[in-house]
C-alpha positions in Angstrom: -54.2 126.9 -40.1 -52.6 124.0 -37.8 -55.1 121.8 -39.0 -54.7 121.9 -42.6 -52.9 118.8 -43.3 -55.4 116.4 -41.2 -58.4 117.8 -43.4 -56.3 117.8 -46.5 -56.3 114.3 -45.9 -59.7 114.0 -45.1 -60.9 115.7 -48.3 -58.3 113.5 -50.3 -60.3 110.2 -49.0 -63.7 111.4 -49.4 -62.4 112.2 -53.0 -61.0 108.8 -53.5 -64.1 106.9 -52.1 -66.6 109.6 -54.2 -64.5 108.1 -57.8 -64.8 104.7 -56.8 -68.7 105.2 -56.4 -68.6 106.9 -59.5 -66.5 105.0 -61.4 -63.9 107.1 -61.8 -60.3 106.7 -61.7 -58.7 109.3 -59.2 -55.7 109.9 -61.0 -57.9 112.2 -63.5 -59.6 114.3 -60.7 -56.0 114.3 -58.7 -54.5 115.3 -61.6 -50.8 117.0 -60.8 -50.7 119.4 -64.0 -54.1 120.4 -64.0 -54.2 121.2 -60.0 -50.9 123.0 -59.9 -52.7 125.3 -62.9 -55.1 126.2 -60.8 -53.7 126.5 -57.8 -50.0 128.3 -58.7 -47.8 125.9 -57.4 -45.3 123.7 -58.8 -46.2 120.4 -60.1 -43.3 119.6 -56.7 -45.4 121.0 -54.5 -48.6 119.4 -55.3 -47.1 115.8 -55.8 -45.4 116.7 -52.3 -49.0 117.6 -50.6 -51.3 115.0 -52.2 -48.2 112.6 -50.9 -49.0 113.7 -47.5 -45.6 115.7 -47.0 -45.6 118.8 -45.7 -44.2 121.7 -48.3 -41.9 123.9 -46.4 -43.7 128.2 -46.2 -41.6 130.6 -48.4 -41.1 133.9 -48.4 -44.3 135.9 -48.9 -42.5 137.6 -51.8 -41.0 134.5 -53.6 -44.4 133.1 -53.3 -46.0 136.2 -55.4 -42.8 136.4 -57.7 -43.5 132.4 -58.3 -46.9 132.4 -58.8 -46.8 136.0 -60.9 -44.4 134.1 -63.3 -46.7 131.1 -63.5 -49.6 133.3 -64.4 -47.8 135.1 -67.3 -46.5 131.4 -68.6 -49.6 129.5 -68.7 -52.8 131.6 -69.6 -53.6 134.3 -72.2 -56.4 137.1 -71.9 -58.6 137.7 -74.7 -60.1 140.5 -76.0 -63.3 139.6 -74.5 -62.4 138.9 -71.0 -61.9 135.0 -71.1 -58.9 134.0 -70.3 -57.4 130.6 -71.6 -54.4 127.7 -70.6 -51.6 127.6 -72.7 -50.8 124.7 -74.3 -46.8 123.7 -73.5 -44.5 125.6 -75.9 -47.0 128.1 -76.6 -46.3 131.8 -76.4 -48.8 134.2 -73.9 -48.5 138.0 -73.3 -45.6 139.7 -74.0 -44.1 141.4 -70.4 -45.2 145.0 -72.1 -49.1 143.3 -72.8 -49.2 142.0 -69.5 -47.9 145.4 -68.0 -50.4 147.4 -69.8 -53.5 144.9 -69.0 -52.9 145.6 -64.8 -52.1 149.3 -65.5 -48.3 149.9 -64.7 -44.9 150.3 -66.9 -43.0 147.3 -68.2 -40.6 147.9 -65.5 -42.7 147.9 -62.5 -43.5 144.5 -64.2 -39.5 143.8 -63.9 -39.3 144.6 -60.8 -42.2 142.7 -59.4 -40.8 139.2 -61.0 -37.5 140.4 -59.3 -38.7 141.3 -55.7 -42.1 140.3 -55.9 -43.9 143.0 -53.7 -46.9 144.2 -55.7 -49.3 147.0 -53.2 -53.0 145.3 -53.0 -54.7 147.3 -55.8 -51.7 146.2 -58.2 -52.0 142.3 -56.9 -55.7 142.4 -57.1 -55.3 143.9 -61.0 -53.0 141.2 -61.6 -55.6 138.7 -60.4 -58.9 140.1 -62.4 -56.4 140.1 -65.4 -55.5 136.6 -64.9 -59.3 135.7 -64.3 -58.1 133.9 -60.5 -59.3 135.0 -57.0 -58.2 137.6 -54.8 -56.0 135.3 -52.7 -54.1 134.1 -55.8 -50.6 135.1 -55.2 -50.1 134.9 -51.5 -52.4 131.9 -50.5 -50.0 129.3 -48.6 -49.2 126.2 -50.5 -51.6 123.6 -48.6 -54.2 126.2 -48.3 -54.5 126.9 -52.1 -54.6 123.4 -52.6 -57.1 122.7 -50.2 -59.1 125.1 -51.2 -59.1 123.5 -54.8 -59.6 119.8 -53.9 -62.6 121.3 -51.1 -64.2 122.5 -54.9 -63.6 119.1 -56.4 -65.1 117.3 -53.6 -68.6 119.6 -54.1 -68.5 119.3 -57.5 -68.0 114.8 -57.2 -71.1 115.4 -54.3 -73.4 117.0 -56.8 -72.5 114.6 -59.5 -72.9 111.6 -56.9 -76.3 113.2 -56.0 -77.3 113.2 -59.7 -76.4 109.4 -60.3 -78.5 108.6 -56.9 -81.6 110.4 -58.5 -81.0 108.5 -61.9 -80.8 105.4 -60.0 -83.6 105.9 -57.8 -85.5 106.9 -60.6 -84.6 104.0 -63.2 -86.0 102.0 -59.9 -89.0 103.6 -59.6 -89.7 102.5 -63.2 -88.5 99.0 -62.9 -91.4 98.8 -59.7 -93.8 100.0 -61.6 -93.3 97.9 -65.0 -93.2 94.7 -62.3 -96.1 96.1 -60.7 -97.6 96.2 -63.7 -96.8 92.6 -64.7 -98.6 91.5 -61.3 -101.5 93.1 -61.7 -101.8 91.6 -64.9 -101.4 87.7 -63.9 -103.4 88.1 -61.1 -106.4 89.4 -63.4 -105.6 86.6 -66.1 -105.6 84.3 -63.3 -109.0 85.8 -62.2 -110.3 85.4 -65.1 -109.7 81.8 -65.6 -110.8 80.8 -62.3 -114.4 82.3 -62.9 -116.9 79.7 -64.4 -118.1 79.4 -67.7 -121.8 80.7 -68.4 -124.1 78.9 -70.3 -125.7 81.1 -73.2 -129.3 81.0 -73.2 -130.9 79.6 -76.0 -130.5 81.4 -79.0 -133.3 83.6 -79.8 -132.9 83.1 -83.6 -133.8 79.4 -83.1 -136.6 80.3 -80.8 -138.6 82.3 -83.5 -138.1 79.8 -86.2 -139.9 77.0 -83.8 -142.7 79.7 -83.1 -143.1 80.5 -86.7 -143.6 76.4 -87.5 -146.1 76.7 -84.5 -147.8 79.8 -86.3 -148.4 77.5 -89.6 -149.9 75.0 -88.4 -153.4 74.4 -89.0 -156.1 75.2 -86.4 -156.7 71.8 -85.1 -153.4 70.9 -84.4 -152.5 73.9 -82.9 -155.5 74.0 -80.5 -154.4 70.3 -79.9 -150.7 71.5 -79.2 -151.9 74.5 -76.6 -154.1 71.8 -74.9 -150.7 70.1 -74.2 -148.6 72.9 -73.4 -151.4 74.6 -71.1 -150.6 78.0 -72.7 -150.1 79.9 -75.7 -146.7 80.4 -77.2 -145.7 84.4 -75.9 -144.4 85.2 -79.1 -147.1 83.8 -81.2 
């Protein structure tokens, strides 16, 4: 693949600009140990690519012997089918455990970290084992790691797509709590801009005056509708 390099360094800046929107420091995403882990290749090799240096093809059967070698150094199979990393100084699999797991004799396992020429449906055994794809032992250097920072890009995009949709949502809610707030004021200010009504008169006061009317004697109260022209309503 000729142009491997140009879109390793593509994916290596769209990495670097995905931390800085996310706040992350690219040195933990980048990180040498972790990537040449995953990817089987030295810690050399992977400083040597992410420097933007090309790493020089091996032998197809040096590749499998070094990666093989990695795989029985860094990860252990358990009983359940998950497979762990090592920490450094820790013992894996012995040869004869490792031998047994991908179905051949401890010294087909000799002679494959010797010469390094496993047939397919050995390599592919040694990959299930290992819990690592298919391509695991004979992927070229700048392809494997490729393929791994192409994974670490998707997974920054998704995580980049989350923080947009927090964001966008945390604005929604600020919009609406100031929306909120207008509509307020502008009612208050509604309702101190409308004019105070006058009460009308209170009807408690009104019967009390009709009740005086009601006691007064005959005279004066014929005397007092004369004046008003009619007779209290109420009365």
């Amino acid at each position: 693949m000729a142009d491997v390099p140009r879109e390793l360094g593509d994916v290596l800046e769209r990495i670097r600009t995905l931390c800085g929107q996310l706040e992350k420091h690219p040195q933990g995403v980048l990180e040498v140990a972790r990537l040449s882990y995953e990817s089987g290749l030295s810690a050399q090799e992977v400083t040597s690519l992410l420097n933007g240096e090309p790493v020089p093809r091996a032998a197809l059967r040096e590749v499998v012997r070094q990666r093989l070698t990695l795989l029985i150094s860094t990860r252990r199979r358990h009983a359940d089918g998950r497979v762990e990393r090592l920490a450094d100084g820790e013992d894996g699999h012995s040869r004869g455990e490792v031998a047994g797991g991908i179905g051949i004799s401890v010294q087909g396992l000799h002679r494959l970290l010797s010469i390094g020429t496993p047939s397919l449906s050995t390599a592919l055994r040694i990959c299930e084992f290992f819990g690592v794809h298919a391509g695991f032992l004979t992927e070229a250097a700048d392809e494997a790691l490729l393929r791994l920072l192409r994974e670490r890009t998707r997974i920054l995009e998704r995580e980049r797509t989350r923080a947009l949709e927090r964001e966008s949502a945390r604005a929604l809610e600020r919009e609406s709590a100031r929306a909120l707030e207008r509509e307020g004021a502008q009612v208050l200010e509604r309702e101190s801009e409308r004019p105070v009504s006058v009460p009308p008169a209170d009807h408690g006061v009104r019967r009390v005056a009709l009740r005086i009317v009601g006691s007064l004697p005959e005279d004066q109260l014929k005397g007092l509708i004369g004046l008003l022209g009619h007779p209290p309503e109420d009365l």
